[in-house]
C-alpha positions, 0 to 999 in steps of 0.5 A: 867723637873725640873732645879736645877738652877731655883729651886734654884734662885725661892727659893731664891729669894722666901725668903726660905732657899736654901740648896747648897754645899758651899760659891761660890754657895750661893754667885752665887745664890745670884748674880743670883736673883739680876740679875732676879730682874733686868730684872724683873723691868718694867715687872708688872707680873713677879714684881707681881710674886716676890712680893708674892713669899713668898706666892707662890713660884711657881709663881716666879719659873714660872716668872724665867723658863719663862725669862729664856726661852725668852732670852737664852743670860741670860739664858747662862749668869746664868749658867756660873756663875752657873758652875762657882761657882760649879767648885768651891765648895770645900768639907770639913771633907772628903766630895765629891763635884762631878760636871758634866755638859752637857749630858750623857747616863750614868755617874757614879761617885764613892768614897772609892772603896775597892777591885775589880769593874766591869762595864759592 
């Protein structure tokens, strides 16, 4: 399963444009990859990984799923800033911005309904 927060910190930190709703998003992706760099010091594969993640960047999206996976305490710690920053992300010229966090077996979300509607 593909996790947006990854994507988006591997793609970052791979020096590529990352498409995000909004100032409070890029600036907790950008504090995201300064943490994973941290914890990426002293460990010489993933310091590999990010030094040709121009060049292949699912070698550092790979480093990040698996820091992630060994140490869940900052893996929490990510998404909290994560969910902070898209709490926080505003929509403009009549925009929508919709945050949903946890799981579900059916979510709908709507904008501008005119007339009846019926969900069965």
């Amino acid at each position: 399963m593909t996790d947006p927060m990854t994507v988006a910190v591997a793609t970052a930190m791979a020096g590529k444009a990352v498409e995000v709703a909004g100032e409070p998003v890029r600036a907790a992706v950008a504090e995201m990859c300064r943490r994973v760099r941290e914890r990426f010091r002293g460990r010489p594969s993933d310091e590999a990984a990010l030094a040709r993640a121009a060049e292949d960047p699912d070698a550092v999206e790979g480093a990040v799923r698996r820091l992630l996976d060994e140490d869940p305490g900052f893996r929490a710690e990510l998404e909290a800033l994560w969910n902070q920053a898209q709490t926080k992300a505003s929509a403009n010229d009549e925009g929508v911005v919709n945050v949903f966090n946890g799981r579900a077996d059916k979510v709908v979300q709507l904008r501008d309904v005119q007339g009846d509607l019926n969900i069965n």
